[in-house]
N, C-alpha and C positions, 0 to 999 in steps of 0.2 A: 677245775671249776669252782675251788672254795674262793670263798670271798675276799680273802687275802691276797691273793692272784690280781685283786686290780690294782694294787699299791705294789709295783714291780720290787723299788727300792726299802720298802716296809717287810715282803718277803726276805731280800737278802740281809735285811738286817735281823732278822725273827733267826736266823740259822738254821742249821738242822732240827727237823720238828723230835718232840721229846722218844721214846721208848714206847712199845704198842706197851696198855697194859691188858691184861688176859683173864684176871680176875674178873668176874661177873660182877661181885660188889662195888670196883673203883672203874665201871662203865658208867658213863652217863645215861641216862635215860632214855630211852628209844622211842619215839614215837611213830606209829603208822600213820601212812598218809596215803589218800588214794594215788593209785597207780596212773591212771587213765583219769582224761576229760582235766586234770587240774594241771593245771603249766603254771611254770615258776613267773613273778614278778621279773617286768621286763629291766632290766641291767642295761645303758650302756656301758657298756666295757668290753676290754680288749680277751680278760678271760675268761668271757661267758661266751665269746663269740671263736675264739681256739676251743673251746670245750663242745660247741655245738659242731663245728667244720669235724673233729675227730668223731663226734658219737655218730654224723652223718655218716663220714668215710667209712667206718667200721661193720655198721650197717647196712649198706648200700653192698660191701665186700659180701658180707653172710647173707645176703636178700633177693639182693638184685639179677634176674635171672638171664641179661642178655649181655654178658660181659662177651664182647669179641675178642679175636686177636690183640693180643697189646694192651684190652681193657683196661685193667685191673692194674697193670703198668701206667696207663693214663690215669687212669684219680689218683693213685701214689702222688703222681708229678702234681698232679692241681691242687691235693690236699698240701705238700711243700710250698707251693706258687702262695695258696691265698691265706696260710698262718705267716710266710714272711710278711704280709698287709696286714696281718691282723689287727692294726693299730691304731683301724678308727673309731669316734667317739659314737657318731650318727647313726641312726636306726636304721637309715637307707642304707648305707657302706656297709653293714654290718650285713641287711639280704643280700644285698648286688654281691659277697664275699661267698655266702652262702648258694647261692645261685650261680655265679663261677663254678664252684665245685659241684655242682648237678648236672653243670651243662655236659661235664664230662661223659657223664652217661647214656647222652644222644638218646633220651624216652619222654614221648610227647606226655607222661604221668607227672615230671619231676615241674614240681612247685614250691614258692618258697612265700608264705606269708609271715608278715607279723602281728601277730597276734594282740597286743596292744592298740594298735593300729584300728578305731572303728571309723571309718566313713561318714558316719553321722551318727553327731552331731558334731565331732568335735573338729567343724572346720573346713573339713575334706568331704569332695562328692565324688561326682563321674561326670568326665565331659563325654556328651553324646555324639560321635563321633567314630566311624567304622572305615576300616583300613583296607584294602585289596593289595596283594602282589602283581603287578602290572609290569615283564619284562625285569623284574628284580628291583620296582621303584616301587613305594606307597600311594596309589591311590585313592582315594575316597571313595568310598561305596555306596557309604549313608551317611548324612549328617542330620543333624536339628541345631548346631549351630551356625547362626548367621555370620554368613559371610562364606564358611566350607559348601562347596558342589560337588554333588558327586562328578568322577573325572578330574577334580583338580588332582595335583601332584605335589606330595610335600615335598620340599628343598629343603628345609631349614626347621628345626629347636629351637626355640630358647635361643635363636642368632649362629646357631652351631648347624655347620652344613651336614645334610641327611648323609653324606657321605662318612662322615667320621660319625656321627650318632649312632647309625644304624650296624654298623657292622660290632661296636661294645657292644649294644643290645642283643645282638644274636650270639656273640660269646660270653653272656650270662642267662641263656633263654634255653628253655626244655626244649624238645622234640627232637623227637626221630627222623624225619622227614624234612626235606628245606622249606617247603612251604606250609607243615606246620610250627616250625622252628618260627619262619619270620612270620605268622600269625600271632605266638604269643609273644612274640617280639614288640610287637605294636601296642597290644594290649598296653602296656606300659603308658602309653597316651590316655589309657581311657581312667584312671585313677589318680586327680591332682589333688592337690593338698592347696593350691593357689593358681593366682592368674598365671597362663602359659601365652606365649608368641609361636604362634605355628606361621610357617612361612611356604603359599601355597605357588604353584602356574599354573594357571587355566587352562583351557584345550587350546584357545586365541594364544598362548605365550605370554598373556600379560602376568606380574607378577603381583602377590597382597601380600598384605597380612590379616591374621587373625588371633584375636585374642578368646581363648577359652579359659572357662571359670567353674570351679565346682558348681555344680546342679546337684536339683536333688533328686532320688529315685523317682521322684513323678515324671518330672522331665526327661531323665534319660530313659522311660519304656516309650521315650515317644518316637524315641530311635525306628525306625521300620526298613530293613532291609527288604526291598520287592522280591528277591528270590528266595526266600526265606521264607516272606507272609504271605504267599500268593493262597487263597484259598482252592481246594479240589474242586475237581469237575473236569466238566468235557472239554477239551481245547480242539477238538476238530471233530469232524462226523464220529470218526470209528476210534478215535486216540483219546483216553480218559486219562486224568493226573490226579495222584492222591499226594499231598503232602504228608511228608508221617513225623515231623519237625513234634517237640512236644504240647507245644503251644498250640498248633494248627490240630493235632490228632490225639490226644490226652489219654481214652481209652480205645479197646479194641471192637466194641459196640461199633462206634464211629466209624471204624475201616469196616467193616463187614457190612453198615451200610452204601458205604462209596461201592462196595464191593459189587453188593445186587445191585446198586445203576449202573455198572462200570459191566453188566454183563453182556450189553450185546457189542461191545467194544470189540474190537481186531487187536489194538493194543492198549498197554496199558506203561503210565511211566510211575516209579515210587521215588519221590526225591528223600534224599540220603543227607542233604548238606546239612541237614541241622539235627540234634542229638532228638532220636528218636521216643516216646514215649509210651509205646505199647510191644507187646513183647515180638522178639525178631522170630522164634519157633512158632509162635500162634499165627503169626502173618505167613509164615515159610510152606506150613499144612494147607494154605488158603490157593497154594500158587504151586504148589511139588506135588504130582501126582503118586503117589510110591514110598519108597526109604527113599531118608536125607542122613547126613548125621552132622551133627556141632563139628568145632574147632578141637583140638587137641591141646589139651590142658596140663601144666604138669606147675609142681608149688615148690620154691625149697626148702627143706626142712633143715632147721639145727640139731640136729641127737643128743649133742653131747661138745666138750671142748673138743675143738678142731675135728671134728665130726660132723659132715654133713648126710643130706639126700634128697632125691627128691617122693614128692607125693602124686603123681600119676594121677588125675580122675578115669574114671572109667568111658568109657565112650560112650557118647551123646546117642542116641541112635533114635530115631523118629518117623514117622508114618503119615502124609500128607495125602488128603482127596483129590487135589489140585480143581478146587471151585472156577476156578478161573485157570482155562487151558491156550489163552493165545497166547503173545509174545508181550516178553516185562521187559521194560526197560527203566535200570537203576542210573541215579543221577548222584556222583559223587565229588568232591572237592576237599582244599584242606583242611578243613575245618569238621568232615564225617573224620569221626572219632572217637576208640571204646564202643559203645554200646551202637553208635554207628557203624561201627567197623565190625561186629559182631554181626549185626544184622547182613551186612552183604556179605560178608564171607559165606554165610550159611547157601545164600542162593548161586554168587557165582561159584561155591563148592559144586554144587546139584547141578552145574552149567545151566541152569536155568534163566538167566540173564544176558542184557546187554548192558555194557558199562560206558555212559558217556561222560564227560568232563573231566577233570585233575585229578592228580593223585591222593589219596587221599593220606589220612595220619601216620598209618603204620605203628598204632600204638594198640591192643588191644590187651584184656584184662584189669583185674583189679588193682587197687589203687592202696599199696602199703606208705604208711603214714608216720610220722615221729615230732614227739613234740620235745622242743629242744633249751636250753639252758636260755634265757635272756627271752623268752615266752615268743621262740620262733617255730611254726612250722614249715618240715619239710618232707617232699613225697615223690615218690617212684613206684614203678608199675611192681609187684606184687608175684605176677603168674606168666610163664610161661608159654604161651600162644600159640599154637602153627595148625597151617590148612587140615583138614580132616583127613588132605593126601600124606601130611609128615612134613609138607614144604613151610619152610621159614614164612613169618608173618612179619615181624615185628621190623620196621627202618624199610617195609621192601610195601607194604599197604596194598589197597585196590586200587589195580593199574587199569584206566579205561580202554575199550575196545574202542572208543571212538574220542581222543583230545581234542576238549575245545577249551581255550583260554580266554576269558571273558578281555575287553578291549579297556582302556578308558574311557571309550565313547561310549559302549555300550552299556556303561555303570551312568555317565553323562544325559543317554536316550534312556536310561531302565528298561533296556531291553536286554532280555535274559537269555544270551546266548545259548546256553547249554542247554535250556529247556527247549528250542528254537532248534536245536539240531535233535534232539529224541522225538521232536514234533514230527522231521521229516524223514529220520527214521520210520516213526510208526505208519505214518500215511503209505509211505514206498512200498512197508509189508503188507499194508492191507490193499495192496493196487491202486489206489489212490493217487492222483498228480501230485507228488511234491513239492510246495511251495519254499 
């Protein structure tokens, strides 16, 4: 990582560096610097970006808590894979290299920002623009730019067929799960630095184009995905829905009063797809009559060289009135994640639940962090996760009792599939005709 390392042939002519010296008096100066929050001046170069791939690899080896079979053998090979590249000049090459070597780790936590890199002003915005998995093709879900409908289907980059684009993207992209893999997959659409050519087909077959262009934050919260924003209430006589999204539900006041109108409900739905913002045990006492208890938590600890352990938390254990005694039905997809994924485990732990839609992230716990030589960061999950039974969490997520796979008509109608079938669950149980 010294700064000599970027002049390869300047190295080989320097030769062998001099003799350590020992003495105290013929050290140079030392100065402290903080540890934390300060990242180095961003570098292109070839050996600030081998110096970040190894501190990552090394890391990730002493940290990362879900190495399978062969894991540990796979970053080996991808840490060899992306220092033979290590050779590019560009700040993008130099993530996409760093991102390579994460994706190894199959964890919906691993992120790779640059740090340099602000959004605004300098240039670069967000096009408003939101992606669905439809059958293993990119959908549109939501757009605010003219010309995208929700239901088109992208073909085409930048002139480059979605065929070849998309499958490099998911081999430099986090997750655990395939459909949160190719969610932050796409993501990558949503951050340009300049005009982009997306190339859509309609539901008709006809083929466009579209040009998107940095926006600025203002424009892109105009973004509104309907199953996402849909505000709480009654969606039928006896079936009440609370969004607990953080936007939609911010504090737990908020849910406690959907709560008291949602009493004389039969049932009741909590959508899950968007990262929650009040706490999952405060909500859990609201709905679990009895003992519940958390997830199973375990940390790894460094001791010493080539020493490790781990650090166990103690079990979660908790006491709910269960205010609300009918039947709950949770609404999950790939995008319930972390503290989503926290929050259902707790209920379908308690069997307290029904689970309708996709699978969801298979990512849960905290999120360890590293800031890295050329002012990059990089990040993977932290902690250890598994059911309150002992059973694996992590790449295996909340599997629904009921899959429904939204269409690209029904992104095209903004009709919310998922929520459409916990509707006619809930009617069924309260005796109600199902529509």
């Amino acid at each position: 990582a010294d700064f000599s390392t970027i002049d390869e042939a300047q190295l080989i002519k320097l030769g062998m560096p001099p003799g350590l010296k020992l003495t105290e008096g013929a050290r140079a100066h030392v100065s402290k610097i903080a540890p934390f929050k300060e990242f180095q001046e961003p570098v292109d170069a070839s050996g600030d970006l081998r110096a970040g791939l190894i501190i990552a690899h090394g890391a990730a080896k002493l940290f990362y808590p879900y190495f399978r079979k062969n894991g540990r053998g796979l970053l080996d090979e991808r840490l060899l894979e992306t220092l033979r590249h290590a050779n590019q000049n560009s700040r993008a090459d130099m993530r996409h290299s760093l991102r390579r070597l994460g994706e190894a780790l199959s964890d919906g936590h691993h992120f790779v920002f640059d740090r340099s890199f602000k959004i605004f002003p300098d240039g670069g915005g967000l096009s408003p623009i939101a992606f669905e998995n439809v059958n293993g093709a990119p959908v549109v879900a939501a757009s605010a730019v003219t010309g995208a409908k929700p239901g088109d289907q992208l073909v085409a980059v930048d002139g480059e067929p979605i065929e070849i684009w998309l499958p490099r993207e998911l081999g430099r992209s986090g997750g655990a799960t395939p459909g949160y893999r190719f969610d932050l997959a796409m993501r990558e659409l949503q951050i340009v630095t300049g005009a982009r050519r997306l190339t859509f087909e309609g539901l008709d077959g006809n083929i466009k184009q579209v040009i998107t262009s940095p926006e600025t934050l203002e424009e892109y919260t105009k973004l509104k995905r309907f199953e996402f924003t849909r505000p709480s209430g009654w969606v039928e006589k006896n079936v009440y829905y609370i969004n607990t999204g953080a936007a939609a539900l911010p504090n737990l006041a908020g849910f406690e009063e959907h709560l008291t109108e949602a009493a004389r409900a039969s049932s009741l739905i909590l959508d899950l797809r968007e990262s929650p913002g009040v706490s999952a045990v405060e909500i859990a006492k609201k709905l679990i009559c009895g003992k519940f208890y958390g997830p199973q938590i375990t940390t790894p600890v460094l001791t010493g060289p080539g020493s490790r352990s781990t650090y166990r938390e103690p079990r979660a254990e908790y006491f709910g009135d269960g205010t609300f005694s009918g039947n709950v039905t949770i609404l999950v997809g790939p995008a319930t994640v972390s503290a989503g994924e926290h929050f259902a485990t707790i209920l379908v732990d308690a069997k307290r639940v029904t689970v309708v839609g996709r699978r969801s992230a298979g990512t849960n716990g905290s999120l360890t962090g590293l800031q890295l030589p050329g002012k990059f960061f990089f990040s993977f999950t932290g902690m250890k996760v598994r059911h309150a039974s002992g059973e694996p969490f992590h790449g295996v997520g909340i599997l629904p009792d009921y899959y429904v796979a939204p269409t690209a008509a029904d992104y095209a109608a903004g009709r919310d599939a998922v929520l459409l079938e916990a509707i006619r669950l809930g009617k069924a149980s309260s005796g109600a005709e199902a529509n």
